[in-house]
DOTI-118519 format. One record per residue (C-alpha): residue number from 1; z, y, x. Coordinates in steps of 0.02 Angstrom, whole numbers. Layout:
@num:NUM c3:Z c2:Y c1:X
...
//
This chain:
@num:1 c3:-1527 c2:1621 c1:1179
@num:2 c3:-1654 c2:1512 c1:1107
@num:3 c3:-1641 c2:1465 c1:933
@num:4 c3:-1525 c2:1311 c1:904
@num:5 c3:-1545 c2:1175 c1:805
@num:6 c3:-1406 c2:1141 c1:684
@num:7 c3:-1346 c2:980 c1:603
@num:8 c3:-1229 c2:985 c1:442
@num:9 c3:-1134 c2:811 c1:419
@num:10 c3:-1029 c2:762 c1:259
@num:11 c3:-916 c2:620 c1:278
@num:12 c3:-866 c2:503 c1:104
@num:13 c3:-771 c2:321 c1:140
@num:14 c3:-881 c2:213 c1:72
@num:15 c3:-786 c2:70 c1:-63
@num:16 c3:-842 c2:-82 c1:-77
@num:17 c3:-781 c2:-69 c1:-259
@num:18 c3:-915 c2:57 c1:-267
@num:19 c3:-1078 c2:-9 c1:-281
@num:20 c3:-1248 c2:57 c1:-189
@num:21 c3:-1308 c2:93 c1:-356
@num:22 c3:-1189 c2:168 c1:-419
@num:23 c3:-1140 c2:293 c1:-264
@num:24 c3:-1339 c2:331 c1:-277
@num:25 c3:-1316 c2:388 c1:-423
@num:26 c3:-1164 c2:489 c1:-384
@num:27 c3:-1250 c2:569 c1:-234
@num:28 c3:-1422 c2:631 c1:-305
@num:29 c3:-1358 c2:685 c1:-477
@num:30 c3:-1247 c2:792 c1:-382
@num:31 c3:-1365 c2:854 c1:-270
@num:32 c3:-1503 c2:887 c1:-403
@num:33 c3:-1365 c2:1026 c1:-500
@num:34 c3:-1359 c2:1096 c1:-345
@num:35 c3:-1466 c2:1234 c1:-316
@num:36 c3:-1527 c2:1314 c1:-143
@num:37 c3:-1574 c2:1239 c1:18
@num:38 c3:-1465 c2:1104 c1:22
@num:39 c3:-1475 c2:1052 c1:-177
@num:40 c3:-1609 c2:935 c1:-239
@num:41 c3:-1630 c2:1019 c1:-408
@num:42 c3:-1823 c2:1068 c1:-382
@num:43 c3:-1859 c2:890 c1:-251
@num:44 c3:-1914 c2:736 c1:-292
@num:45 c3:-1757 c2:611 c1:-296
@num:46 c3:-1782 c2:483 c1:-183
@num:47 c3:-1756 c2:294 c1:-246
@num:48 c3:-1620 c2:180 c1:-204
@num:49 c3:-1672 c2:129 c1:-14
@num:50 c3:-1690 c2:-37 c1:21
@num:51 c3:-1588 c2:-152 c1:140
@num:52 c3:-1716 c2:-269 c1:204
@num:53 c3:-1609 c2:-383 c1:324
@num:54 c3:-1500 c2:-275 c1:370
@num:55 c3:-1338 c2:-182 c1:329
@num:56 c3:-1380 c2:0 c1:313
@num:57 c3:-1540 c2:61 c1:210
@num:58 c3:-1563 c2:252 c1:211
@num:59 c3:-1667 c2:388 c1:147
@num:60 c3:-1758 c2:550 c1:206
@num:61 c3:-1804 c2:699 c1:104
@num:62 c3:-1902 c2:876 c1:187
@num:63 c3:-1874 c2:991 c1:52
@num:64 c3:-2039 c2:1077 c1:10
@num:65 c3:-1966 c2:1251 c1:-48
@num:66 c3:-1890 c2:1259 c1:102
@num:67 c3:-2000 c2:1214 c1:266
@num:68 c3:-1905 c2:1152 c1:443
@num:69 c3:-1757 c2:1087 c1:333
@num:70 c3:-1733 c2:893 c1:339
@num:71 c3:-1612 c2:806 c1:244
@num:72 c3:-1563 c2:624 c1:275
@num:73 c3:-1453 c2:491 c1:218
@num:74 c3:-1392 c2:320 c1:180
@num:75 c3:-1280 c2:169 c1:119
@num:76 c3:-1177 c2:27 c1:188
@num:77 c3:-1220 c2:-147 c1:128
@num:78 c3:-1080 c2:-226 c1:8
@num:79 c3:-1068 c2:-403 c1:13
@num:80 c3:-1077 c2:-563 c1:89
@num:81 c3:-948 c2:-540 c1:228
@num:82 c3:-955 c2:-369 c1:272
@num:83 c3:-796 c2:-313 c1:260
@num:84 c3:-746 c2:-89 c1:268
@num:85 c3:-632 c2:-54 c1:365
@num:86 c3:-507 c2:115 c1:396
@num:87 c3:-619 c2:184 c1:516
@num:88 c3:-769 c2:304 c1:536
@num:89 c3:-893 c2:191 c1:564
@num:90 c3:-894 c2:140 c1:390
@num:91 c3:-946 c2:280 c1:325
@num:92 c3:-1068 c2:349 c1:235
@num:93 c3:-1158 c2:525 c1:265
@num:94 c3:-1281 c2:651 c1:238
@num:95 c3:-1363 c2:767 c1:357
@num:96 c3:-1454 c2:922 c1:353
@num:97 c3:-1559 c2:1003 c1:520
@num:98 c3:-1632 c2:1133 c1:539
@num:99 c3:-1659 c2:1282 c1:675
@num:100 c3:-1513 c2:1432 c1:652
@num:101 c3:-1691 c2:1520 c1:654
@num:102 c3:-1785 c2:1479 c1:508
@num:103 c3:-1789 c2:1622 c1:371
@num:104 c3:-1785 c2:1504 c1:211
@num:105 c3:-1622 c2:1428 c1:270
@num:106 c3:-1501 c2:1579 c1:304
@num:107 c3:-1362 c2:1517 c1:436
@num:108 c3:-1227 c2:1633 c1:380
@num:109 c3:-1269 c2:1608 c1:209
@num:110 c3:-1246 c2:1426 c1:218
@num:111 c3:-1089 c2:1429 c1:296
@num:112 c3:-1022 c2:1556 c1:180
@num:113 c3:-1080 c2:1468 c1:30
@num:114 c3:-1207 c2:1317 c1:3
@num:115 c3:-1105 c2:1187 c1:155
@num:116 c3:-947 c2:1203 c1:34
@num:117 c3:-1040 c2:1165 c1:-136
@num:118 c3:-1142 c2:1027 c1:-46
@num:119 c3:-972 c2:950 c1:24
@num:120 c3:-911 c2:954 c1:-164
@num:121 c3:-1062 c2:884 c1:-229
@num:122 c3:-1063 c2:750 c1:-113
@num:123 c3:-889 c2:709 c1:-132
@num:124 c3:-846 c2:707 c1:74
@num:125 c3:-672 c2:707 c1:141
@num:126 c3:-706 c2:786 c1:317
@num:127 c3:-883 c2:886 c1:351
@num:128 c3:-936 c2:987 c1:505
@num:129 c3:-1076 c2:1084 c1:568
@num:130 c3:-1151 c2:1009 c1:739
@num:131 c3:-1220 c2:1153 c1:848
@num:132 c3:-1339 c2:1135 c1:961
@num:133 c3:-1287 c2:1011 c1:1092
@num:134 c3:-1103 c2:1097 c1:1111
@num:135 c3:-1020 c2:965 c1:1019
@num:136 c3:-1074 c2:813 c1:1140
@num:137 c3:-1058 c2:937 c1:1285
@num:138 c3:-876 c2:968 c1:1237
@num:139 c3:-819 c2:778 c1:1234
@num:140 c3:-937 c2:711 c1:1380
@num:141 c3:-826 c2:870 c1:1493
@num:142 c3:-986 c2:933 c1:1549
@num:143 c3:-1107 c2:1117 c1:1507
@num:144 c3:-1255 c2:1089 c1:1391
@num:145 c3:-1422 c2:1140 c1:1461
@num:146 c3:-1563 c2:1168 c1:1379
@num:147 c3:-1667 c2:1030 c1:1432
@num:148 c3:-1516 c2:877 c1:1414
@num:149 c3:-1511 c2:836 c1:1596
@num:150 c3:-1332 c2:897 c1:1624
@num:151 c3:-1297 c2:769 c1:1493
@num:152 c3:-1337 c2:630 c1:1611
@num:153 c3:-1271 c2:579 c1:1793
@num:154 c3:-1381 c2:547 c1:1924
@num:155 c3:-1390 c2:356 c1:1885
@num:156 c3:-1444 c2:409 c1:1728
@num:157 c3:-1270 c2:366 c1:1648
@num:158 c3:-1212 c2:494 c1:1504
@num:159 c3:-1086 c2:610 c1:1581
@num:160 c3:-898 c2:562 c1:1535
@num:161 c3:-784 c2:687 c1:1645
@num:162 c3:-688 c2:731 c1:1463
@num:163 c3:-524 c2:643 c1:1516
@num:164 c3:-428 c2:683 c1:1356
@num:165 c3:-555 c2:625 c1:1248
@num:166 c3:-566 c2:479 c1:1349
@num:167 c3:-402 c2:441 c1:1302
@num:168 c3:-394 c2:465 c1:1137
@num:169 c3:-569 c2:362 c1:1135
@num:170 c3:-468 c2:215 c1:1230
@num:171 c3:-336 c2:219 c1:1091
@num:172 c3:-388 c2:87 c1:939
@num:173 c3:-255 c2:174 c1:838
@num:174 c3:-350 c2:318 c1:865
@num:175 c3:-519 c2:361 c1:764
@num:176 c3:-567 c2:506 c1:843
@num:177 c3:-638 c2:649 c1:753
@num:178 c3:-629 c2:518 c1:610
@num:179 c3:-510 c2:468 c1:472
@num:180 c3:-363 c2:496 c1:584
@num:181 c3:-403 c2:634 c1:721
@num:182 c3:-469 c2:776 c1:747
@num:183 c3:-522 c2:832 c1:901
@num:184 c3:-662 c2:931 c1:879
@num:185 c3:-666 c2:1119 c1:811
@num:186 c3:-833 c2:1152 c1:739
@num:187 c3:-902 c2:1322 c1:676
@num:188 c3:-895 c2:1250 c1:517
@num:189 c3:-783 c2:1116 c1:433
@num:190 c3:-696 c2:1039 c1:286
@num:191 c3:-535 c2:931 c1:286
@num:192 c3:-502 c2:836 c1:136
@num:193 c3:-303 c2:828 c1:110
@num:194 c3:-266 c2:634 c1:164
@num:195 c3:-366 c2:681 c1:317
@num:196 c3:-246 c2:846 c1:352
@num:197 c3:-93 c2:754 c1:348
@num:198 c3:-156 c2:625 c1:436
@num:199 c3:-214 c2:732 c1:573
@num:200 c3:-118 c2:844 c1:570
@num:201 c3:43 c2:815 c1:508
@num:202 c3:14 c2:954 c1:369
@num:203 c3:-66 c2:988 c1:204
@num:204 c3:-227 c2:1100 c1:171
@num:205 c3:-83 c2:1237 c1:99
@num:206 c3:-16 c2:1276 c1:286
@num:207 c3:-218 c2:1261 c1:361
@num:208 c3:-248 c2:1416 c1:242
@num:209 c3:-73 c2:1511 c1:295
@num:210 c3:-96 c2:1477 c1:489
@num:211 c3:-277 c2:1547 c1:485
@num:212 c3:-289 c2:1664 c1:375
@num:213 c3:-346 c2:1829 c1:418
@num:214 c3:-389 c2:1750 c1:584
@num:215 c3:-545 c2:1689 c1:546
@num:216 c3:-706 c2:1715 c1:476
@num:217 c3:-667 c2:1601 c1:293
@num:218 c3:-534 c2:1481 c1:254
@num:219 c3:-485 c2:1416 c1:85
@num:220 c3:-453 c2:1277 c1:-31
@num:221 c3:-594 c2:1177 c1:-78
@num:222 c3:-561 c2:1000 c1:-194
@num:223 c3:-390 c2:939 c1:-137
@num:224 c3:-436 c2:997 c1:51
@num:225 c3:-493 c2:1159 c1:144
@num:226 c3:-636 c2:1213 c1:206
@num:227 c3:-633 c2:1332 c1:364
@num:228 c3:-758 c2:1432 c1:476
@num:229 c3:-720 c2:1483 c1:615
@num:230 c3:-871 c2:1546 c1:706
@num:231 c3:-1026 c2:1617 c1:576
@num:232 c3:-1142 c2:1692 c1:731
@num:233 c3:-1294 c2:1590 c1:733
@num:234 c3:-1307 c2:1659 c1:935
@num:235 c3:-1154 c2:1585 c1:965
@num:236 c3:-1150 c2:1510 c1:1144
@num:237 c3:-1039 c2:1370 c1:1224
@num:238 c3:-908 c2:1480 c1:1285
@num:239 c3:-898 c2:1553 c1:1126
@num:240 c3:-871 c2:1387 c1:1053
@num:241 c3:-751 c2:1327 c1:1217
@num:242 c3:-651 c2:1488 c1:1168
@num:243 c3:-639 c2:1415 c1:986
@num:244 c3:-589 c2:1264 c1:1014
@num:245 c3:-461 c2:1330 c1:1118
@num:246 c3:-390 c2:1443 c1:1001
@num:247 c3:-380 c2:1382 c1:852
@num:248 c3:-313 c2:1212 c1:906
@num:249 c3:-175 c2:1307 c1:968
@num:250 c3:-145 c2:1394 c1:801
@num:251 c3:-172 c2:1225 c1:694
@num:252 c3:-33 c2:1119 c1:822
@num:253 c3:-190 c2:1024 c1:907
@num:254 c3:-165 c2:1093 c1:1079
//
């Protein structure tokens, strides 16, 4: 398998009681205690971005201890009549790439340790690690190849064959793999506890009882519960197909 390219994701609701400055703030001095690949302790902190005209400024950092990594971010604009809602798409994220083959940024090691003290640090209530193209593959119903063009129907359309996920897509009630749903299983993942028992009708407590000993780590992190369930950085689709199956079956998401 050819080395994949890996995207780590941390989720916080943005508040409009919150301001940009003051989440900035929040962000980088947590970050910059935070040491290792994904900590900003020896980087330069990058200013407060600006909005311009519109309603989402955001930031880049390439860390220069630690080549092939990029880190990127941002903020929702507060005011005027922008108005945050329950939902997903007003939140606010970080993200960290880099290939599950680069020797200054240990896969295992990050799942193991640095993703749950960066999770912390940020203060995110749901996180994941994106593999490859697996994830997209998984709710488009269709197998990733390594060139994107099984993505894509022959009118050039993006492949949607995922009926279930249609469904749950079709649902406004339903934010899914948001602040409501999960859908997804990732390799990697945290659940904060609102978005457990919202989810899944259960607190981080009975995640750590129904998988433990089953899988690679899971325990209590914050007032949620961070789990991996997959820590090969060859894993391939139907390892992750075989996850997903699993485990939803274990966690009542079957």
């Amino acid at each position: 398998m050819k080395s994949a390219e890996v995207r780590l994701y941390i989720y916080h609701r943005a508040s409009q009681d919150e301001t940009v400055e003051e989440r900035h703030g929040i962000v980088m001095d947590g970050l910059k205690g935070l040491g290792g690949p994904l900590g900003l302790n020896q980087v330069p902190i990058p200013s407060i971005p600006d909005f311009g005209d519109g309603l989402y400024a955001g930031y880049s950092i390439k860390p220069p201890f630690y080549r092939g990594l990029a880190i990127s971010g941002g903020y929702n604009y507060r005011g005027g009549r922008v108005v945050f809602k329950d939902r997903a798409a007003d939140d606010e994220s970080i993200a960290y790439r880099f290939k599950t083959s680069n020797k200054l940024v240990i896969y295992k090691s990050i799942l193991h340790e640095d993703f749950e003290r960066a999770i912390s640090a940020f203060r995110g209530y749901r996180a994941a690690i994106f593999f490859d193209s697996y994830e997209s593959a998984y709710c488009g119903g269709y197998i990733p190849s390594e060139n994107g063009e099984t993505a894509f129907d022959e009118k050039g359309e993006p492949v949607q064959r995922n009926w279930r996920y249609n469904e749950l897509r079709a649902n406004p009630e339903i934010d899914v793999d948001g602040r409501n749903n999960i859908y997804t299983l990732h390799a990697a993942q945290y659940w904060d506890s609102e978005l457990c028992q919202r989810a899944l009708g259960y607190g981080p407590d009975e995640v750590v009882m129904r998988l433990a000993g089953k899988v690679p780590k899971v325990q209590r992190l914050g007032d949620g519960v961070y789990v991996v369930l997959n820590d090969d950085p060859a894993m391939s689709y139907d390892d992750f197909l075989s996850l997903n199956e699993r485990y939803k079956e274990i966690l009542g998401l079957a």
